[in-house]
N, C-alpha and C positions, 0 to 999 in steps of 0.2 A: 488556187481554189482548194486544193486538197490540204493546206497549211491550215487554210483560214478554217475551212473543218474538222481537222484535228483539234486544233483551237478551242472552236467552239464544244467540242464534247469534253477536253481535258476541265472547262468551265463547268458546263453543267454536272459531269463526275464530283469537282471540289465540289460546287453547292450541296449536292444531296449527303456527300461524306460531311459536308459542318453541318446541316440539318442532323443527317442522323446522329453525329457529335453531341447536340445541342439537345435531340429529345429523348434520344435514349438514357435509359436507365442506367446511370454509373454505378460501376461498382467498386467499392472504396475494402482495400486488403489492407487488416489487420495483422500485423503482427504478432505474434507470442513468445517472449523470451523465456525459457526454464531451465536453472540449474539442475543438471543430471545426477550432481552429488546426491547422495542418499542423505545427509543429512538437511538438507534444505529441499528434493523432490515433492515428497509428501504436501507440504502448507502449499508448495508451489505449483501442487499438480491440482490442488482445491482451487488458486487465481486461474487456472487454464478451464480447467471446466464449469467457472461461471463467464470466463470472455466465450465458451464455445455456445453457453446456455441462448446469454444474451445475443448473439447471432444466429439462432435459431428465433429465436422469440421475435428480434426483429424483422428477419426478413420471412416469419410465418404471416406480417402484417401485407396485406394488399393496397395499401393506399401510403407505401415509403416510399419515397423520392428517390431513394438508393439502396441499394444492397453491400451487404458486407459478406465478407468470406474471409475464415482464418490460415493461416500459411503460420508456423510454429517451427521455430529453432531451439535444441539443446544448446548447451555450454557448459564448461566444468570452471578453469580458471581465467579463460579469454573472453570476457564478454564479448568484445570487439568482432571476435570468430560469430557469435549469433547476429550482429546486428549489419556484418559483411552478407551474412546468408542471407536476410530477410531484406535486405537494399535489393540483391541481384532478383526476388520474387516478388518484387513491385510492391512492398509494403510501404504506405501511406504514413503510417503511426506505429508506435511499439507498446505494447502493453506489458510491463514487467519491472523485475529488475528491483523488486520489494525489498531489498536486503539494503542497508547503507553501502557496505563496501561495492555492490554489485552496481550499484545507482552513479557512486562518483564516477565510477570507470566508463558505464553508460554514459553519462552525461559529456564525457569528451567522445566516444563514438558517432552520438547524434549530431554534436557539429559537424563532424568529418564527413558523415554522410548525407547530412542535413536530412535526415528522418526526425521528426520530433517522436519522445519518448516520455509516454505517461506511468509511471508508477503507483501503485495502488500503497505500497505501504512505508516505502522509506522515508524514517524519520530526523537523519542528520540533520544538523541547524547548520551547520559548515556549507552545504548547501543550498542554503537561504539567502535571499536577493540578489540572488545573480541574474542577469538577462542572455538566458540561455536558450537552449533547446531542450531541456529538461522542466520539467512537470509534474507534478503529486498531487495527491485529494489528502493527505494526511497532515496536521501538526506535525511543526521538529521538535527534536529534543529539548529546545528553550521552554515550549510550553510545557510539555509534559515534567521535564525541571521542576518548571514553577509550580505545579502540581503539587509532586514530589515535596519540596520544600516548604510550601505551604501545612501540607500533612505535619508534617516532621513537625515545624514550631508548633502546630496547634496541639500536638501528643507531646514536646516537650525530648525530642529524641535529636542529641545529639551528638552521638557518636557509632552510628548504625554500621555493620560491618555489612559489605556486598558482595555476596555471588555471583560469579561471572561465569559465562560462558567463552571454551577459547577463542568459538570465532566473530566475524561482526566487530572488531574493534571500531571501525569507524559509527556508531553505532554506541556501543556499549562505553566510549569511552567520554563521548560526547555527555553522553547522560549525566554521566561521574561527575566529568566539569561542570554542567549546566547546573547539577547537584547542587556542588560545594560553592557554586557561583552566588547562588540565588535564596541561600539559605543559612546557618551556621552550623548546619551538622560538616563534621568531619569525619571520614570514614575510620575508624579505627582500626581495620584492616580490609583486604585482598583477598578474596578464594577463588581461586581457578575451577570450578568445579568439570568430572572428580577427582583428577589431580592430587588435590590434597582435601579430599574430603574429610578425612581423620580431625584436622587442625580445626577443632573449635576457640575462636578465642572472645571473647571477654565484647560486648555491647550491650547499647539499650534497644537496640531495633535491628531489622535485618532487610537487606536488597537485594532482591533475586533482578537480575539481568542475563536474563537467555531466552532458548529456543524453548518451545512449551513443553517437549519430550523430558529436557534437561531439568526445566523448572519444578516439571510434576516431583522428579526426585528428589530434588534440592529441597522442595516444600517440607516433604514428609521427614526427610533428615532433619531440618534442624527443628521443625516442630517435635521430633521424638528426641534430640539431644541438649535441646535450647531451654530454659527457665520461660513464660509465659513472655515475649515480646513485641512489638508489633512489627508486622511483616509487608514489606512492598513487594509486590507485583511490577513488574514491566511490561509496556504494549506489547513487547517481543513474547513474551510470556504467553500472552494471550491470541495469539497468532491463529491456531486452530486446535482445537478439541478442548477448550477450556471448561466443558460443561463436567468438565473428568475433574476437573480441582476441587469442584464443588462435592463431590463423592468420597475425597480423600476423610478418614475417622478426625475428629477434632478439627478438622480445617476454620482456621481463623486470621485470614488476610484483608490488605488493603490493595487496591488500583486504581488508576484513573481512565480512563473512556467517554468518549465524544458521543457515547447511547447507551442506555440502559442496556447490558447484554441477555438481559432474561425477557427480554422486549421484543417481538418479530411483527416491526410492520405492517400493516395493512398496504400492500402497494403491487402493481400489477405484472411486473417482472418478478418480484421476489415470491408469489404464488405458482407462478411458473416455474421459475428455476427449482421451490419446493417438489414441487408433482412430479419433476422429470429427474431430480439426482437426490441421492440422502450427502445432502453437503452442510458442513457444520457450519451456524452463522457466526464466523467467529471473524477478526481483524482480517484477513486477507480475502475470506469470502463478501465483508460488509463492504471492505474500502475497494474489492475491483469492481462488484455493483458501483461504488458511486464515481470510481474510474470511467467504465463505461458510459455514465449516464451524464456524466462531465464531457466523454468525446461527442456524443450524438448529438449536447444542445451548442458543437462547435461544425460537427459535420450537418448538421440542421441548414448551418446559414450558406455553406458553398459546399456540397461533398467533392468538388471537382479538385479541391485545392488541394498543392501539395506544397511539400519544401519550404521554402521562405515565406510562402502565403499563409500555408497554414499552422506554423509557428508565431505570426504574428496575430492570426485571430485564436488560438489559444493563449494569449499573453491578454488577450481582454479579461478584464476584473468582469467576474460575473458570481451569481449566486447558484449552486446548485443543490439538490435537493439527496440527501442521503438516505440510504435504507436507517432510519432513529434517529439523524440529526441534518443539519444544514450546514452546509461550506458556503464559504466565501473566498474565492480565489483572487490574488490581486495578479497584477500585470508581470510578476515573475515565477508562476505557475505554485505559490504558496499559499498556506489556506490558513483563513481565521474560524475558526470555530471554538465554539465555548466544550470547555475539559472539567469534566465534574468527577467527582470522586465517592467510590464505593468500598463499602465494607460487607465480606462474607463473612459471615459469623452465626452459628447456630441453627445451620442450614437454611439461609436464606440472605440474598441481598439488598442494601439498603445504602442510601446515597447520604454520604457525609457532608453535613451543611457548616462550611468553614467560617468563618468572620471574617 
């Protein structure tokens, strides 16, 4: 008697534990991975305070289905050491990891742990079509390549010499190749910048490849030591606080971007993230907006899912909608979207119409 009573309540305890299972309010923990390095904190501390905006924003809403909460890990050269910390604090998803180099190493972590990992800016093509656990709202460097070379034939440049930054080779060197791949310019040399800043040598064009801190110098060096040439910009370039290039005396470059950058939106997270931070809307604050807005129309359809569940319903091809342009993700967390091309010149920008 006293069995078949225990019985019976050990039953109705499970039932009410899956009811309240079933109607309670999940809460789904974001991740935040950020390099502690001084030289990457800063852009990176900009991706952290739009993933912390947009969780604020969304769970100020009373009629979510789920709540989010961020749980955030440093790292210096062990990615793997952040994405161990945020597995053991129940993270769902990882939001990080913008850098090429930091992404490849990411990307064998999220297998290991099977946390799937969205990144907002890493552009390697080396990491293109693979069926992973890794994910991005940004073109690789084939597009932006094709950009690039695009440019070049229609200005007739072909033998630009490139500025580089030391770090980010996976990254900077992709570019290089997708470059000389897709186009006939040939570099006619290598500058490490500032290494060997001194060594001006001899082109028809110039390609800055770095961080934006780096670029901003590089800009003004060789527009003050160069003959009049035309000048490439990198996404990396443009990272954050790019509205400063535009202030540089004589500044007269070229870039390519997925949105008009003199362009801010009409859209109802980005008036909020406006009111509540002075954040630059530059590539890492644009692409972790459309990061975010990528995960929510995946956590939309189960937020319960973790692991292999919900690494497979982020491999869904879907459209999402960016702060200035539209992504298209296909089934290996890779984006199509259209790369237009801009020139500052004369204090103001203006979109280059190619043939």
């Amino acid at each position: 008697m006293k069995k078949g009573l225990w019985m019976s309540i050990v039953g109705v305890v499970a039932i009410f534990g899956l009811l309240f299972y079933k109607f309670s309010t999940p809460v789904v923990i974001i991740g935040v991975a950020v390099n502690e390095k001084v030289a990457f904190s800063a852009p990176e501390g900009v991706m952290l305070s739009v993933v912390r905006s947009y969780v604020l924003w969304h769970n100020s809403s009373k009629d979510r289905a789920y709540r989010l909460q961020v749980e955030v890990a440093t790292f210096g050269d062990d990615v793997a050491e952040a994405m161990a910390d945020l597995s053991r604090r129940g993270a769902a998803v990882v939001v990080g990891f913008p850098l090429s180099w930091e992404a490849a190493a990411a990307a064998e972590a999220a297998e290991r742990f099977e946390i799937p990992v969205v990144s907002p800016a890493a552009s390697s093509s080396v990491m293109s079509g693979r069926d992973d656990w890794f994910f991005r709202v940004v073109t690789d460097t084939d597009e932006e390549g094709k950009a690039m070379a695009m440019l070049m034939s229609f200005l007739g440049v072909e033998e630009p010499i490139v500025y580089r930054s030391p770090y980010n080779d996976a990254y900077v060197n992709n570019l290089v190749g997708d470059m000389k791949r897709l186009s006939d310019s040939v570099p006619s040399g290598l500058i490490v910048y500032p290494e060997v800043a001194g060594d001006y040598l001899s082109g028809d064009g110039v390609v800055i490849i770095a961080e934006p801190s780096r670029s901003y110098w590089i800009l003004q060096d060789v527009l003050l030591h160069y003959p009049p040439v035309p000048i490439f910009l990198s996404r990396w370039s443009q990272v954050s606080d790019f509205h400063y290039f535009f202030d540089i005396a004589g500044a007269d470059f070229y870039f390519s971007s997925a949105y008009d950058p003199t362009s801010i939106p009409e859209d109802d997270f980005v008036r909020f993230l406006l009111n509540e931070r002075e954040v630059d809307m530059g590539v890492f604050s644009r692409y972790t907006v459309a990061a975010m807005t990528y995960l929510a129309s995946v956590l939309d359809e189960d937020p319960r899912a973790r692991g292999e569940e919900l690494r497979v319903m982020l491999s869904r091809p879907r459209t999402v909608e960016g702060p200035g342009w539209t992504l298209k993700l296909n089934r290996y967390g890779d984006v199509e979207s259209e790369i237009r091309v801009y020139r500052f010149n004369d204090g103001s920008v203006e979109e280059v119409i190619l043939p």
